[in-house]
N, C-alpha and C positions, 0 to 999 in steps of 0.2 A: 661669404662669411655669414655664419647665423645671427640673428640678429639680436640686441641686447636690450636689455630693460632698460628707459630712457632715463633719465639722473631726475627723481620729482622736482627737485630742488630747482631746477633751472625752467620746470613748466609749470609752477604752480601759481601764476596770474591765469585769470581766467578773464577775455575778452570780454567787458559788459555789453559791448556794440558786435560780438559774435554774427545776432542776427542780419546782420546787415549781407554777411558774404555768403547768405544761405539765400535759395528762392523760393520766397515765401509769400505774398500777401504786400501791398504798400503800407496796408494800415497794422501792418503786426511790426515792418519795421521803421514807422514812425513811436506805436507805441515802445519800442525797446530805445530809442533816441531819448524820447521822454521820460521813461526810467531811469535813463543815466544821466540827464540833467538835472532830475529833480535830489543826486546825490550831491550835486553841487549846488543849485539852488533849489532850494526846496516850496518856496515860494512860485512855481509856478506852477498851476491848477490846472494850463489845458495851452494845448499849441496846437493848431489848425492850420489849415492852407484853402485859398481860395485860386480859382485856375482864371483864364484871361484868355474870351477869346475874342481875338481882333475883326472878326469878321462881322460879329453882332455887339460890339463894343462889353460884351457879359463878364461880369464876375461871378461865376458858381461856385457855391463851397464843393468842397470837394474830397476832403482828408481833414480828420480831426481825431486829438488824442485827447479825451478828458475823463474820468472817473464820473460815474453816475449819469445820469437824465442828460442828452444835448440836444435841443428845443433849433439848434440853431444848422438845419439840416435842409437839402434841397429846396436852397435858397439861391437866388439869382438876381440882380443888380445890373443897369449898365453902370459903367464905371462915370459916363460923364455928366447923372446923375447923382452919387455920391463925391460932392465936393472935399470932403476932407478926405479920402485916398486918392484922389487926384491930384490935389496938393503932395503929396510924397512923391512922385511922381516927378511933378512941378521942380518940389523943391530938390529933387535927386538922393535924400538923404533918409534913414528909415525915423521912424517919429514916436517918440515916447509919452506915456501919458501917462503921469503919475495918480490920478483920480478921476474914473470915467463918469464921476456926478455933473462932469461939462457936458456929456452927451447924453443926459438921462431925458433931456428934452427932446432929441434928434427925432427927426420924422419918420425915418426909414426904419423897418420892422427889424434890422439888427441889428441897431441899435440899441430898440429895445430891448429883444432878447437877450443881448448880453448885459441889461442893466438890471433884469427880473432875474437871473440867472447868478446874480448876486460880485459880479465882476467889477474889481476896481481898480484896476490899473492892468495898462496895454503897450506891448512891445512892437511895432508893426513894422513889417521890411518885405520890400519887395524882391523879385524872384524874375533873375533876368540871365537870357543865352546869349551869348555870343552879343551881348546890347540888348538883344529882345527881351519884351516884358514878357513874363508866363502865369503870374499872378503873384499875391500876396500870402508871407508868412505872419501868423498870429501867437503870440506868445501874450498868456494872461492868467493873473492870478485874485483869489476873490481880498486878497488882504493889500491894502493901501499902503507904497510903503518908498521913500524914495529911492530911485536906484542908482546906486552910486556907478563908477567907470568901469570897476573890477566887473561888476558882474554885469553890466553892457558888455564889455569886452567877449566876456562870456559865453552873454546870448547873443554875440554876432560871428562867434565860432558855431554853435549852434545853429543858427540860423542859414549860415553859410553847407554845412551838412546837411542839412534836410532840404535845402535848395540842390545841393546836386545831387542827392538820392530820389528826389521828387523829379526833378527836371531829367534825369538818366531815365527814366521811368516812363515821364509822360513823350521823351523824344522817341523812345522804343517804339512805341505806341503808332506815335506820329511818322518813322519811319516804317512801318511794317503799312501801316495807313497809305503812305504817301505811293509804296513800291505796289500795293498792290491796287491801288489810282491809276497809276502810271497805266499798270495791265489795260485797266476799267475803262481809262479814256482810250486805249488804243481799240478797243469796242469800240466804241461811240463816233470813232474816224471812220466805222462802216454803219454802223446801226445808231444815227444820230438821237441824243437826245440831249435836251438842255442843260445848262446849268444851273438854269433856277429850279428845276427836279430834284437834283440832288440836292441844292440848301436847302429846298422847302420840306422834304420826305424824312431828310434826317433830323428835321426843325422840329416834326408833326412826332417823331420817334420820341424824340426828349420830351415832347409836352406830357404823351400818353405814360412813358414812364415815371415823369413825376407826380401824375396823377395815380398813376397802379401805388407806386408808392408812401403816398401822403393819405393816401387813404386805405392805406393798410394792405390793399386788395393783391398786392403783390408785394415780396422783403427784397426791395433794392435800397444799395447804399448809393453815395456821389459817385465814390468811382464808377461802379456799376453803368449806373446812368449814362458820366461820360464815355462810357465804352461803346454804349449802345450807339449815342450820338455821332460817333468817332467815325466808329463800323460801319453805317445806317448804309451811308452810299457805294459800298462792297458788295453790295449783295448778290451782285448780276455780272461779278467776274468771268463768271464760268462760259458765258457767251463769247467769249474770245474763241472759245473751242467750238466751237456751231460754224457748220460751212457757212459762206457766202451765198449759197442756194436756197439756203434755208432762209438764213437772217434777212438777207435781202430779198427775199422773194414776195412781189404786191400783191399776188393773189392768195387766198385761204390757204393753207398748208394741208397738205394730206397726212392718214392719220398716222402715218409709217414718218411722216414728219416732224410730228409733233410730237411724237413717240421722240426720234431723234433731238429736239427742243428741251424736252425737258432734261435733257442728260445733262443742260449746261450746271443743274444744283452740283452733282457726282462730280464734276469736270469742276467746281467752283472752287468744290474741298478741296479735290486735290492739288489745285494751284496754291492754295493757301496754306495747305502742306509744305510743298515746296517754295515756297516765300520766304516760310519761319524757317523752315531749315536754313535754306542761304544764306540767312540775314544770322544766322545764331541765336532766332528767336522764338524756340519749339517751347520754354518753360517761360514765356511773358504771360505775367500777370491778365485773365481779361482775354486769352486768345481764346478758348473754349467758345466765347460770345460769339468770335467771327466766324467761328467753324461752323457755328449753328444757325446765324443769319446766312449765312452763303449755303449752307446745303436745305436748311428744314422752312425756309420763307415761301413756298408753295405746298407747304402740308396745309390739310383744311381737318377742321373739326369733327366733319364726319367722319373722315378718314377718305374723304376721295384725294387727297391732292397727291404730290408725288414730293420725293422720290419711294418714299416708303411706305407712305400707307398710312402714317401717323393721325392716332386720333386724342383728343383733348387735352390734357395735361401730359401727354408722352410729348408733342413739341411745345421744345425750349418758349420760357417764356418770348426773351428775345425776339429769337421768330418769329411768333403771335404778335408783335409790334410792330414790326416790319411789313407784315402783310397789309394790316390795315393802314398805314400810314402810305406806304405804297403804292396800295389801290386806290386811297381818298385822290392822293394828287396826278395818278395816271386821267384818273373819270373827270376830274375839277382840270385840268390841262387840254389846251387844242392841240390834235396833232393832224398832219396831213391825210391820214384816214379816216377822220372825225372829227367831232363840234366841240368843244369843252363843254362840261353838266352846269350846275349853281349848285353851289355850295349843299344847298337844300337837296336837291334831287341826288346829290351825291352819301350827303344821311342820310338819305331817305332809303336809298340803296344798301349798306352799309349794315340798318339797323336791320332790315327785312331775311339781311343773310347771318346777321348772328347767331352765334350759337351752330348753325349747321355747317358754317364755311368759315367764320371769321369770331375770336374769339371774344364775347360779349364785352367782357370789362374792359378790353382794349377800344372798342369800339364805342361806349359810354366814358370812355374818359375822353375821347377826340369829341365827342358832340359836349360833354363839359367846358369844354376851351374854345367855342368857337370866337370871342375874340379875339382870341390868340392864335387860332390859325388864319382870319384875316391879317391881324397883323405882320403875320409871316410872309402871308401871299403877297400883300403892298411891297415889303421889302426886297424881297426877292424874284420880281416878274420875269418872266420868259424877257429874251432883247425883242 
């Protein structure tokens, strides 16, 4: 049967929350959430999310929708530090603030900022799977005003959507992560390495990216970041594909060897190819990142590394993170065919190869932070 001209009459609502069923961006379909709330309450200025990770007790902001200037960006907290979201927590129940001049005194720097930022009253609810926390949602507007039930009611329909669009999102993430871990460690059952490498590399990732980014030197957003971090210990999938003769072999490798070694970046993609596909995750938000940490994290600046020959700004920033954060905690690590460096001899190294192997600003942001990468190394030592 040909087909007919559909009756307007019966399709002429137009979805405001469309965006949602398209793949797009987390922060494009947070902000179409926040469009279509602000036609019911117009009174809120800005809704953010903070993510929660339980291994370093951190609150990262993470996703935020507000009109103009947001001061309140690559930021990070542990949680059992801030007492008053812990209390939500505590008290199980999300927590309203009808005037944030109670917290204009608070110590902690976002407090501040949302008090310079001209914010006066806060909707706060936490962001939980299956029981598990994931983080905190923030709904806030600069006009004081009380909120009556109706429109609680509201923003806890609200609130409740942007927790399973957020949480659908960040589990994608965390499964694609976790399956392709899975691969990672079954490496590691032949080509041992710790686990305090992996918290510490991916720890040393997120330092230097919020430092590229806070200081201009690089445009990453939270997500971003958290992707890097996510990623960080993916990198060396591709060795699943390397014989046993190789990987395991104690003595120097020949050079038909290491010719065959470096295949594991090409071997890395393509596993992560077929990951996303399996998993029905070829259009997540943030995969582009992993493709490019697992294939371009041995390109170098000159252009001598592999697999391609890449030089300066042709590999992915990403990559350029990964190497140097990588490197720091290989050379700063004992392993059984070597002594660990000091911290020192390890910048000291580092600095000498910027610019022609390792990209300078990644490597000036890691000597920025060095007590923050002590602090990492304390936390997470070798057993």
């Amino acid at each position: 049967m040909p087909e007919t001209e559909p009756d307007r009459e019966l399709y002429k609502h137009a979805d405001p929350l469309d965006t949602l069923n398209q793949s797009v961006p987390l922060d494009q379909k947070l902000a179409a959430i926040h469009e279509a709330l602000v036609t019911q309450i117009e009174l809120v200025d800005r809704i953010s999310v903070a993510a929660y990770d339980p291994a370093s007790d951190l609150l990262k902001t993470f996703l935020a929708s507000s009109p103009g200037r947001n001061n309140l960006v690559r930021y990070e907290a542990r949680l059992a530090d801030t007492p008053s979201l812990a209390e939500i927590l505590r008290v199980g129940k999300p927590r309203m603030v009808n005037d944030l001049e109670l917290f204009r005194q608070g110590r902690h720097l976002h407090t501040k900022i949302i008090a310079e930022e001209g914010y006066r009253w806060s909707y706060t609810v936490p962001m939980y799977l299956d029981g598990s926390f994931w983080g905190f949602i923030f709904f806030n507007s600069r006009r004081p005003v009380e909120l009556t039930e109706p429109t609680l009611r509201t923003l806890d329909v609200y609130a409740h959507l942007i927790s399973a669009v957020v949480t659908a999102e960040m589990l994608s993430v965390r499964i694609l992560a976790a399956a392709v871990k899975t691969a990672h460690d079954m490496v590691h059952f032949r080509d041992p390495e710790t686990g305090g490498h992996i918290d510490r590399m991916a720890r040393y990732a997120r330092l230097i990216a919020q430092h590229l980014a806070a200081t201009g030197a690089a445009s990453l957003d939270d997500a971003a970041i958290e992707r890097i971090f996510e990623f960080a210990p993916l990198h060396d999938i591709g060795k699943l594909a390397v014989p046993d003769r190789i990987l395991l072999k104690p003595a120097r490798l020949s050079e038909a060897e290491r010719e065959e070694m470096k295949q594991h970046t090409v071997r890395g993609l393509e596993m992560i190819e077929a990951i996303a596909r399996n998993f029905g995750l070829e259009h997540l938000d943030g995969l582009d990142l992993l493709r490019h940490i697992a294939e371009s994290h041995h390109e170098t600046m000159d252009g001598s590394g592999y697999p391609h020959g890449l030089h300066d700004g042709e590999i992915p920033l990403e990559a350029r993170i990964i190497a140097v954060a990588d490197v720091f905690d290989a050379l700063t690590s004992q392993r059984p065919y070597k002594p660990s460096w000091t911290n020192e001899e390890a910048f000291a190294w580092l600095r000498k190869l910027s610019r022609s192997k390792f990209d300078e600003d990644c490597v000036a942001a890691l000597l920025f932070n060095v007590k923050k990468v002590k602090e990492i190394q304390a936390q997470f030592q070798d057993a």
